[in-house]
C-alpha positions as a Python dict, from the first residue, in 0.01 Angstrom:
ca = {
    (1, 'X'): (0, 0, 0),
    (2, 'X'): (103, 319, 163),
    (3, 'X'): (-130, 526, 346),
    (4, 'X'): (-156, 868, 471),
    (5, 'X'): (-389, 982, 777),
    (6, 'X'): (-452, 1332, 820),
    (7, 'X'): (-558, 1528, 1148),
    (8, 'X'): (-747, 1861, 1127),
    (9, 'X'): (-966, 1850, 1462),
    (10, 'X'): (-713, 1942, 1748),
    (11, 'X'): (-356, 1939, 1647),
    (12, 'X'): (-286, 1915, 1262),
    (13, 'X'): (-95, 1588, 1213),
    (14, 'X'): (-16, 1314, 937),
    (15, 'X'): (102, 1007, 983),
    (16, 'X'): (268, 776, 680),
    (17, 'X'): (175, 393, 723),
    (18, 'X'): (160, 468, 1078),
    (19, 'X'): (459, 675, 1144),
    (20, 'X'): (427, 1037, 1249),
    (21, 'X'): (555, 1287, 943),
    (22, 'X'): (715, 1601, 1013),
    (23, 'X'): (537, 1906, 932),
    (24, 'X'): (699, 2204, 984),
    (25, 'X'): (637, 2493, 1214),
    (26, 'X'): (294, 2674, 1288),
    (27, 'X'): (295, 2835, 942),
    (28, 'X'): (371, 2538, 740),
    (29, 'X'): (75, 2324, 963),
    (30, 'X'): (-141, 2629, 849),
    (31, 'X'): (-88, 2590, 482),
    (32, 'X'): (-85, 2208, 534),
    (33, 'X'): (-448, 2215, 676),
    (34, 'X'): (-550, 2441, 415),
    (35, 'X'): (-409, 2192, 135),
    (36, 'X'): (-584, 1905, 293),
    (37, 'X'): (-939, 2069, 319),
    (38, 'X'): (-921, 2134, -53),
    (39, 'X'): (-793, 1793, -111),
    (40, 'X'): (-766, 1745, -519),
    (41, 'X'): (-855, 2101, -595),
    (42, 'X'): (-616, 2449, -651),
    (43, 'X'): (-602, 2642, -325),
    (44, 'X'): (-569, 3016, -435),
    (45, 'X'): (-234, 3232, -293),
    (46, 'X'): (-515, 3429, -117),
    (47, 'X'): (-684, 3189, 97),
    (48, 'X'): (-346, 3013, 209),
    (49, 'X'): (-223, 3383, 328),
    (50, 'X'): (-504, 3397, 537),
    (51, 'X'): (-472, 3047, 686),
    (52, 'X'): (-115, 3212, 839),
    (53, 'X'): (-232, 3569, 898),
    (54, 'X'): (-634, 3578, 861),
    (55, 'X'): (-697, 3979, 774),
    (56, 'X'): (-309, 4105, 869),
    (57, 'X'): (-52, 3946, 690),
    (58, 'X'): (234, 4154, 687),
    (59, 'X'): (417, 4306, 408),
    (60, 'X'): (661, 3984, 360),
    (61, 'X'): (374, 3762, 330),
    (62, 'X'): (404, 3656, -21),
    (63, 'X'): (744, 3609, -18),
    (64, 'X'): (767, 3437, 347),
    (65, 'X'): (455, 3182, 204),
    (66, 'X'): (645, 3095, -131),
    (67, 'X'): (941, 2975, 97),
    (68, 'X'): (769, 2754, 295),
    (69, 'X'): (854, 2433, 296),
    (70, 'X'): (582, 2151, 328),
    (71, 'X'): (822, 1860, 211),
    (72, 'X'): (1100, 1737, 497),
}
């Protein structure tokens, strides 16, 4: 059975049956942590802006989240 460990307190990590996965830069560990909280529920656009930016995203903010990439 495959299982997946996730790390919120400190650095935000997952590891697959053991093995470290590859998240991404600062942004997409944002958005990851913000997934994970919510685990099993819709996160809304809003909330995972302000995981990246908190109260100042910048004007490219929408389009810079929806090309994130959270699968490598």
């Amino acid at each position: 059975m495959e299982t997946l460990e996730i790390g919120l307190l400190g650095p935000v990590e997952a590891h697959r049956n053991g093995e470290a996965v590859a998240l991404g830069g600062r942004n997409e560990r944002m958005v990851f942590a913000a997934l994970a909280v919510a685990l099993n529920r819709a996160v809304p656009f809003d909330t995972l802006l302000a995981a990246i930016w908190e109260d100042d995203p910048p004007t490219s903010a929408h389009s810079t989240l929806q090309s994130l990439s959270l699968i490598h």
